[in-house]
MIDRENBA-643790 format. One record per residue (C-alpha): residue in one letter; x, y, z. Coordinates in steps of 0.001 Angstrom, whole numbers, plus 500000, padded with zeros to 6 digits. Example, Ala and Ser with C-alpha at 12.3 -4.5 7.8 and 13.67 -1.06 7.14 Angstrom:
2
A512300495500507800 S513670498940507140 
END
This chain:
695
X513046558083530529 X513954556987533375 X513029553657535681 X511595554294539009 X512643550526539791 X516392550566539085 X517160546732539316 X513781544751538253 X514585540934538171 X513296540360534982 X515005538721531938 X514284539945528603 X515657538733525175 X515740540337521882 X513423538396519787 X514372538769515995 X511166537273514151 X511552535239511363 X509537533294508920 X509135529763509959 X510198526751508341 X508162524341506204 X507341522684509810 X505635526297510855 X502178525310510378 X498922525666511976 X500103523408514405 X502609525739515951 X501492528434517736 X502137531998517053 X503289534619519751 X503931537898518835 X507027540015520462 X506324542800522925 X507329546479521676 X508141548592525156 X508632552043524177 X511492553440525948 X510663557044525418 X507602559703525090 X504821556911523824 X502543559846523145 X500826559731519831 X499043562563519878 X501710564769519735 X503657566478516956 X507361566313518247 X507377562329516769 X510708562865515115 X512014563453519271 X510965560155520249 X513530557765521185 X513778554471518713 X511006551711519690 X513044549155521088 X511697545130520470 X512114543314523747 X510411539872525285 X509928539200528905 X510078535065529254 X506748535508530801 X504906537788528440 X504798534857526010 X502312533456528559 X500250536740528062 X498348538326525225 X497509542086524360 X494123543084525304 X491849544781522573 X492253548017523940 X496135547660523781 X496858548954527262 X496744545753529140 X498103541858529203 X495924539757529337 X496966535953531105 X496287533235528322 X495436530592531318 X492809532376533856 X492198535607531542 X493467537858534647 X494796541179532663 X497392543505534038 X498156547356532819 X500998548134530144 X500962552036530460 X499625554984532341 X497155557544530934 X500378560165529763 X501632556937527276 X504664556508529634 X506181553724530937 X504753553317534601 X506330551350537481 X503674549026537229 X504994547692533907 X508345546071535627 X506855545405539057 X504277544476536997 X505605542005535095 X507092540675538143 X504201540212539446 X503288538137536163 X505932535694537320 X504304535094540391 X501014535075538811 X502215532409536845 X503969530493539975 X501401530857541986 X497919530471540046 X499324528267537577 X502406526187538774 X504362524188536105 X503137526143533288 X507063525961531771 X506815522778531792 X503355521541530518 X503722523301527020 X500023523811527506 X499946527576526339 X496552529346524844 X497099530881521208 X495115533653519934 X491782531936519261 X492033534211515815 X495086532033515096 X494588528804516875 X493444526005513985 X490890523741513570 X491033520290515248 X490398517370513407 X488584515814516468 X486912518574518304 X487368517905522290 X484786519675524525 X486539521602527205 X485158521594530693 X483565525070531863 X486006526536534473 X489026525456533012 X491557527177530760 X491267525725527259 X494464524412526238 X496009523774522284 X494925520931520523 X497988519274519161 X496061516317518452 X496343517377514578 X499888516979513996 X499718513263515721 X497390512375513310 X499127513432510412 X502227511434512075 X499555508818512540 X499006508925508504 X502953509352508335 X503721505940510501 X501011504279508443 X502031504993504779 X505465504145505951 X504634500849507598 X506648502263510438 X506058501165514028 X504913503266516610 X508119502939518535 X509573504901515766 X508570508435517710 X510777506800521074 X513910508038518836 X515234510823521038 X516781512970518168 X513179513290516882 X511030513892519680 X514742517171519830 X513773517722515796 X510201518727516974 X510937520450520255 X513291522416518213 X510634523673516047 X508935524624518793 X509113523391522137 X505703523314523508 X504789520542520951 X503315517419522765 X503647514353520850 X501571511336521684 X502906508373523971 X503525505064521860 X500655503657524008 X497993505817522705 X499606505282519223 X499173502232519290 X495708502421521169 X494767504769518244 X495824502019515487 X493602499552516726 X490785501467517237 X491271503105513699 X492174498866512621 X488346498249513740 X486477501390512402 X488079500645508990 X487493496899509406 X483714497166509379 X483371499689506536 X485614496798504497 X483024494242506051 X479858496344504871 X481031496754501532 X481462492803501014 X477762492629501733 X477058493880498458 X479379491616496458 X477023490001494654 X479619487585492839 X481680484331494152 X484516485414495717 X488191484360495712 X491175484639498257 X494950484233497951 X497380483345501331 X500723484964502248 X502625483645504504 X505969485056506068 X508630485267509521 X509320488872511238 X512699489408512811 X510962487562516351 X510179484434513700 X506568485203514427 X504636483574511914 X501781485843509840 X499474485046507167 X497712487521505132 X494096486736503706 X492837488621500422 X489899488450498435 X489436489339495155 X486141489374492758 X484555490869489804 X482004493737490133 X478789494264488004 X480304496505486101 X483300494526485343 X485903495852487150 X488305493264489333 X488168494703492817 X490791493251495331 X490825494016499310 X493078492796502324 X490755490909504756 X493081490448507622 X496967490133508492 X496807486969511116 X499015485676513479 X499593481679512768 X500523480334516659 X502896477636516919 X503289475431515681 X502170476967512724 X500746473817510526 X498213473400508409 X495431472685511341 X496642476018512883 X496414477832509490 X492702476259508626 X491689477549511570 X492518480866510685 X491617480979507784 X487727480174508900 X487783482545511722 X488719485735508916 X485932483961506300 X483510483853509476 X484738487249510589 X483656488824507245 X480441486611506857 X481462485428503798 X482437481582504230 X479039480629501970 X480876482564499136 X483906481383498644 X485037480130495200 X488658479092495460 X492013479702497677 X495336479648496325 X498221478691498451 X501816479431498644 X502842475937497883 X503948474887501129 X502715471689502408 X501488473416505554 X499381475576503362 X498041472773500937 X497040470734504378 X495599473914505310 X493205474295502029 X492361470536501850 X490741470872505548 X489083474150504530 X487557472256501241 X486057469773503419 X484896471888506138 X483035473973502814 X481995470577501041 X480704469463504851 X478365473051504612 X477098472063501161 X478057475917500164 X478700474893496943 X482004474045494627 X485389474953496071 X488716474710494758 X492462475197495654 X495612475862493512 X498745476746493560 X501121479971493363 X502129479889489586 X504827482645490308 X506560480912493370 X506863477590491077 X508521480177488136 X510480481991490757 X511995477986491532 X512161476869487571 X514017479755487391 X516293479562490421 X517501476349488595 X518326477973485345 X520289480725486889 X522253478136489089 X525567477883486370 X525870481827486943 X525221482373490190 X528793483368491388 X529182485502488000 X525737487347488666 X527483488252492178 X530401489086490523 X528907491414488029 X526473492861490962 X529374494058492590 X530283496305489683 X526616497692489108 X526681498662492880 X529751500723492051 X527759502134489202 X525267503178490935 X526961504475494160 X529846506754491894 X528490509442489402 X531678509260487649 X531990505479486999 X527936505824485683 X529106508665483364 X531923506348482039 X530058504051481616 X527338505830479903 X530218507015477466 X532208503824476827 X528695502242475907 X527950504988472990 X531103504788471535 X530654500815471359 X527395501242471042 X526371499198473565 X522967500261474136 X521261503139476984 X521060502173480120 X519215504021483042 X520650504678486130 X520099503088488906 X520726500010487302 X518275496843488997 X520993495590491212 X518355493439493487 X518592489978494386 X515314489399492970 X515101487748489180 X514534491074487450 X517929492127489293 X519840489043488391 X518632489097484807 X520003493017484407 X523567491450485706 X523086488794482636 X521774491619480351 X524924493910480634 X527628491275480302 X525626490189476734 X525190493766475726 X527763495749477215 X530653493704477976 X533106496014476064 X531544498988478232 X532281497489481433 X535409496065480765 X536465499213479662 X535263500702483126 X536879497791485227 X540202498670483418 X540308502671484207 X539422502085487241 X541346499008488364 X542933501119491405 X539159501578492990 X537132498668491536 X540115495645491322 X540601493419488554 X538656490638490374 X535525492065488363 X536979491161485324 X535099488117483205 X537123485593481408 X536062484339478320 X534893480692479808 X532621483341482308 X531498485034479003 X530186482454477676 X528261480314480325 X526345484060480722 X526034484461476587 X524273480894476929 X521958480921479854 X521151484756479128 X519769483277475957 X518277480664477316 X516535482420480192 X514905485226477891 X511755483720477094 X511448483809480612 X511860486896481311 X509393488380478461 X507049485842480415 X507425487112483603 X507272490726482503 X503672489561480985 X502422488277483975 X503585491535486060 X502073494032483073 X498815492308482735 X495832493551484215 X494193490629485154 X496379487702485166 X493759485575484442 X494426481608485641 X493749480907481610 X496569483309480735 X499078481872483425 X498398478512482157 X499326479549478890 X502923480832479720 X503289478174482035 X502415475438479203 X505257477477476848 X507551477716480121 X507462473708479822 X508045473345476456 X511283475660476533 X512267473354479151 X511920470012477124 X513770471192474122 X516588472547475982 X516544469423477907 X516329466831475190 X518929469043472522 X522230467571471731 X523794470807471354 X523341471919474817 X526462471659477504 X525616468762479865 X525232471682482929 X522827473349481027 X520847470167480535 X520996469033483646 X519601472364485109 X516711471709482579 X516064468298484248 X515567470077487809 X513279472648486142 X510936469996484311 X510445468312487247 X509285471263489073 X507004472531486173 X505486468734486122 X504537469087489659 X502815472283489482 X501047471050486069 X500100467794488092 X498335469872490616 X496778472787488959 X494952470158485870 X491302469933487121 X488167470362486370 X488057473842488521 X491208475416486463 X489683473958482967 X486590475949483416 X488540478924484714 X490800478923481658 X488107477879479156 X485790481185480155 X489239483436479323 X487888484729475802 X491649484649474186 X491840480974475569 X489046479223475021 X489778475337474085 X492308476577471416 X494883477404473514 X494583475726476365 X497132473089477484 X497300469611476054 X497503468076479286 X494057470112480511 X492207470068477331 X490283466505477904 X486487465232476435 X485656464422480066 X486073468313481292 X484093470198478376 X481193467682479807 X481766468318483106 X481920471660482948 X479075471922480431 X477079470211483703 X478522472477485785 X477252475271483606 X473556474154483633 X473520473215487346 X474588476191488890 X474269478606486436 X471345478095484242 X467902477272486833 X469434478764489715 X470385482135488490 X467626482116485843 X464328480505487530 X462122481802484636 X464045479267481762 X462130476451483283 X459256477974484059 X456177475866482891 X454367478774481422 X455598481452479252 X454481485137479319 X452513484770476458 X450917482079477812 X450233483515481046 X448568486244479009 X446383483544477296 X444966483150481103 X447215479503481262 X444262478408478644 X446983475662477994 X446491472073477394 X449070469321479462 X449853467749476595 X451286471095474589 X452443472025477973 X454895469132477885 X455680469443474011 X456772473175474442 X458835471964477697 X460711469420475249 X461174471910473016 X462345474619475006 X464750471605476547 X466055470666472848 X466547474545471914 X468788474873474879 X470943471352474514 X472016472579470744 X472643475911471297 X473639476551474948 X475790479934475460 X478726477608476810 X478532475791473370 X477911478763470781 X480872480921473260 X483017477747472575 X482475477375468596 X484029481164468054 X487127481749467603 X489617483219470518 X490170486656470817 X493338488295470340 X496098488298473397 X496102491636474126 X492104492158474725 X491265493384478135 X488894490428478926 X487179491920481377 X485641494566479050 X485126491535476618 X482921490469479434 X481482493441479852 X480550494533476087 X479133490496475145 X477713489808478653 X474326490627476943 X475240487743474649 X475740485411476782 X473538486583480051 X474208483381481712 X477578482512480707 X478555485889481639 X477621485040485442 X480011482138485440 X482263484023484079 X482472486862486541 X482896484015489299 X485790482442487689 X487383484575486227 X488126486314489925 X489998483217490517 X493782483833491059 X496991482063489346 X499484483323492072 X499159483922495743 X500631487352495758 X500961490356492990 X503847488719490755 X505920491696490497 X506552491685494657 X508307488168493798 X509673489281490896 X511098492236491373 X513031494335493310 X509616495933495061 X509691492655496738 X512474493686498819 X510825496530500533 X507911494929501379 X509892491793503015 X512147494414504948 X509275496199506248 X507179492926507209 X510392491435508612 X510932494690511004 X507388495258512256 X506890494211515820 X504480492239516727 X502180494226518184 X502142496279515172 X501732494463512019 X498781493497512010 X497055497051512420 X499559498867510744 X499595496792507126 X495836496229507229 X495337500237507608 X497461501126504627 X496288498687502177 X493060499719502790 X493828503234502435 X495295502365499040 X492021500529498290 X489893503563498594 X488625502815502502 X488680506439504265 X490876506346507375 X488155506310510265 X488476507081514256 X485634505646516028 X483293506159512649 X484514509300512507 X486568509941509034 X489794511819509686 X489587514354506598 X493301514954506127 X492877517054502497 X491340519644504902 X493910519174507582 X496904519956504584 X494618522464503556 X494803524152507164 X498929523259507827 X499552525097503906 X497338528036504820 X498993528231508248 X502831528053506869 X501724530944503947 X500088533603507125 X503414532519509379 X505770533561506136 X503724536449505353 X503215537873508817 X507104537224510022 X508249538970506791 X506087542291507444 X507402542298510919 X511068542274509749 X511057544974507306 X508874547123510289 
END
């Protein structure tokens, strides 16, 4: 047919629809392409086969329009203001291209800027449920919510521990726009404004649920610089449930101010105990081992003994004085560990050397090894650079040698090299299966620690005080016995004997030497009946019995005193703490805690005690982030976060890992349904762009 406007000043493309990528989600709008039939449009008549091909063409304005129902008109996805597509005959009228001409100026003249705002109306058929329903003013157009792809960015930044300012990076904001461009990300202001107000809904469901600890409660300090050398300290609490499981939460990630001592830090510690209500409850704290942090805990036990809340106790990290026994014993190897790290790097970064390698160390059978080798800095790292010079030395020598061109002969050991490793890898092993107990326990119990630490001592003394030893091996065992001293000097106390002695495969048996004194079995046996026999159990000394309240109290003073005697007598010779005591330990590898659980009916009271105590921590932080290479990404990620990030961002994911539901306001952000909604979404998109194509 032909145009009765021959030159309208329209642009059109050719649109050819395709399924959308795995970003093509509910969040993206669909608009479908306009088919303007170029010929006879009539349907009702026979002669189809004369009709001139459909062609598919867009007008850059008719994405700002929708079809009506009755297919004949356009109608404005702003204002609703609808336009005619064809005449009553099915052909093409003028009206179409002055027509959509005219939808230019509608656009320019009701709604000015709409290119720009991104702010275009979907098909409501299409357009997805928000997470946070907004209610739209009456009047106005209603615009898409893209509030439900920042929030699962907001879930994104968290479970990354990635600042805010991460969505400033140009070539991202371009990665979305390029998906599609009327995507609206949030400004890093309301990012962040959205962190802290998600930081305080969460922060009082983790408040309400301490109200119904009904156990002592102990908390463990973390202290470390970000890239500004802004000082942070993070508070956790740990106890034991009623139904015996060990329960752990992050209470707050604090800012120390300068000049960061120990009166700064006790201050902050009280204002998160105060914050949380939960100052009256607390058992024990144990400290990093700085000075700063022991001054800290020695103000905050007399600020507790001042309130009369009841015992209190501080200890050190048992890890962080391993991590430094052990520092010492790798000292004679440290340039050979850095030697032999260089090599595993290459291992890890070529897939040919790694296949070499694999195959030299089969044919000397050398062992399997799993690739990536442990190459961190951390003591599990530096012991796999020990382990593969003692058990594949041939292998990698090999490797070295064939590749001498890429790799250098530099990595090469000589036999003196060979040897200092051959001895302190031998020495150091105990250590390691020690440290790989602590990390695979599930509840490092202060009872257990002690234990390895007591055997950790000994190794030290005997290599120490042999003859056969070279003198730098012995006199790296005299800088590790003086450490372990010091940390035995201050963990022996009343507090730890009574948190060791109520660990069922400890008991007295196996407790250290040092620890295991007359003086603390009566001290704690006191401590037992004080707190833990009239207070928790007012009924024991009662003055009447059921049975003889049931005899109407028809009971004379003087049996009245004989049966208190009694009763008294009964309970000196065969207290729980004493018939718990007289049996034997139980095996290593019992889970204590359902120990607890399955004799807690034996020893009602005891059992009490026990949940208290045995919530007490040996080490300040989860010994596999000091030992091992996990470490590393948690100090690069605490060492990056800005400021006015950390504190929000850290506290938000470890309470998402705890179970807390993210919350906005009180309102829980239910993200299984939002994934539900996105996977939905990207399956219609596929489907519907496919069918379109083959049409």
């Amino acid at each position: 047919m032909h145009l009765k406007h021959p030159k309208p000043l329209l642009l059109f493309l050719q649109v050819d629809l395709e399924p959308k990528s795995v970003m093509d989600v509910a969040l993206i709008p669909h608009i479908d392409p306009i088919d303007i039939d170029l010929g006879s449009s009539d349907k009702g008549s026979p002669n189809t086969s004369a009709k001139p091909r459909k062609k598919t063409m867009t007008s850059v304005y008719l994405k700002y329009f929708e079809t009506a129902a009755d297919g004949k008109s356009r109608r404005c996805k702003f204002c609703g203001q609808s336009y005619s597509i064809a005449t009553a005959t099915g052909e093409i009228d003028t009206e179409i291209f002055i027509g959509t001409g005219n939808l230019g100026r509608h656009l320019s003249n009701r709604h000015p800027g709409y290119d720009k705002s991104g702010d275009i109306v979907s098909n409501p058929a299409r357009q997805p449920t928000s997470i946070i329903k907004k209610s739209q003013p009456q009047g106005k157009p209603q615009q898409i919510d893209y509030d439900h792809l920042n929030w699962l960015i907001v879930k994104w930044l968290i479970l990354s521990s990635l600042p805010p300012s991460t969505l400033e990076e140009k070539w991202l904001a371009n990665s979305y726009k390029f998906l599609n461009p009327s995507i609206q990300l949030w400004s890093t202001e309301k990012y962040k404004a959205v962190f802290r107000e998600v930081f305080r809904s969460m922060q009082e469901d983790v408040k309400a649920s301490l109200e119904h600890v009904s156990s002592k409660i102990s908390v463990t300090l973390d202290f470390w610089n970000s890239y500004d050398q802004i000082s942070f300290m993070s508070v956790t609490c740990q106890w034991i449930d009623e139904s015996w499981s060990f329960q752990k939460v992050l209470l707050d990630i604090t800012h120390i101010p300068y000049p960061c001592g120990g009166l700064e830090i006790f201050h902050s510690i009280v204002k998160v105990l105060k914050m949380y209500n939960i100052e009256s409850r607390i058992l024990s704290c144990t400290h990093d081992n700085s000075q700063d942090a022991v001054h800290a805990c020695h103000a905050l036990k007399e600020h507790l003994d001042g309130q009369k809340v009841g015992p209190f106790c501080y200890i050190p990290c048992a890890a962080r004085t391993l991590n430094l026994i052990i520092d010492d014993g790798l000292r004679p190897t440290k340039s050979i560990i850095a030697k032999v790290r260089e090599f595993v790097l290459e291992l890890n970064a070529c897939l040919d050397i790694s296949e070499d390698f694999v195959q030299f160390t089969t044919v000397y059978q050398e062992g399997n090894w799993k690739f990536p080798l442990d190459a961190s800095v951390r003591w599990s790292g530096n012991y796999q650079m020990l382990d593969i010079v003692r058990k594949a030395g041939k292998s990698m020598e090999a490797v070295i040698r064939k590749y001498e061109e890429t790799l250098g002969s530099k990595m090469l050991l000589n036999s003196a090299e060979k040897n200092v490793v051959n001895i302190v890898h031998q020495y150091l092993e105990p250590f390691y299966k020690t440290t790989n107990n602590i990390c695979t326990n599930k509840v490092a119990t202060v009872g257990l620690v002690l234990f390895f630490m007591d055997h950790i001592s000994e190794t030290v003394a005997a290599c120490r005080d042999s003859r056969h030893n070279p003198d730098w091996l012995k006199s790296a065992a005299e800088d590790m016995a003086k450490k372990a001293k010091n940390y035995s000097n201050q963990v022996c106390n009343i507090f730890t004997y009574m948190t060791a002695i109520l660990d069922p495969r400890i008991k007295g048996e196996l407790i250290p030497e040092n620890l295991n004194s007359g003086n603390h079995l009566e001290e704690a046996r006191s401590h037992f009946m004080r707190y833990y026999s009239s207070n928790h159990f007012p009924s024991v000394t009662s003055g009447y019995s059921a049975q003889e309240i049931e005899d109407g109290g028809s009971v004379s003073f003087a049996e009245e005193i004989a049966r208190k005697k009694r009763r008294a007598s009964m309970s000196n010779a065969t207290d729980e703490l004493t018939q718990y005591l007289s049996e034997p330990p139980a095996p290593i590898p019992t889970d204590v805690l359902e120990w607890w659980k399955v004799n807690n009916t034996r020893y009602p009271r005891l059992s009490v005690m026990a949940r208290d105590f045995l919530a007490v921590q040996a080490t300040s932080l989860a010994p596999e982030e000091l030992f091992c290479g996990r470490g590393d990404d948690i100090d690069k990620q605490r060492y990056c976060m800005p400021h006015d990030s950390t504190p929000a961002l850290l506290c938000i994911k470890s309470w998402i890992q705890s179970g807390f539901k993210l919350k906005y306001k009180s309102s829980e952000i239910d993200y299984e349904r939002l994934m539900e909604l996105s996977a939905t979404s990207t399956v219609d998109s596929s489907t519907a762009g496919s069918d379109k194509k083959s049409k």
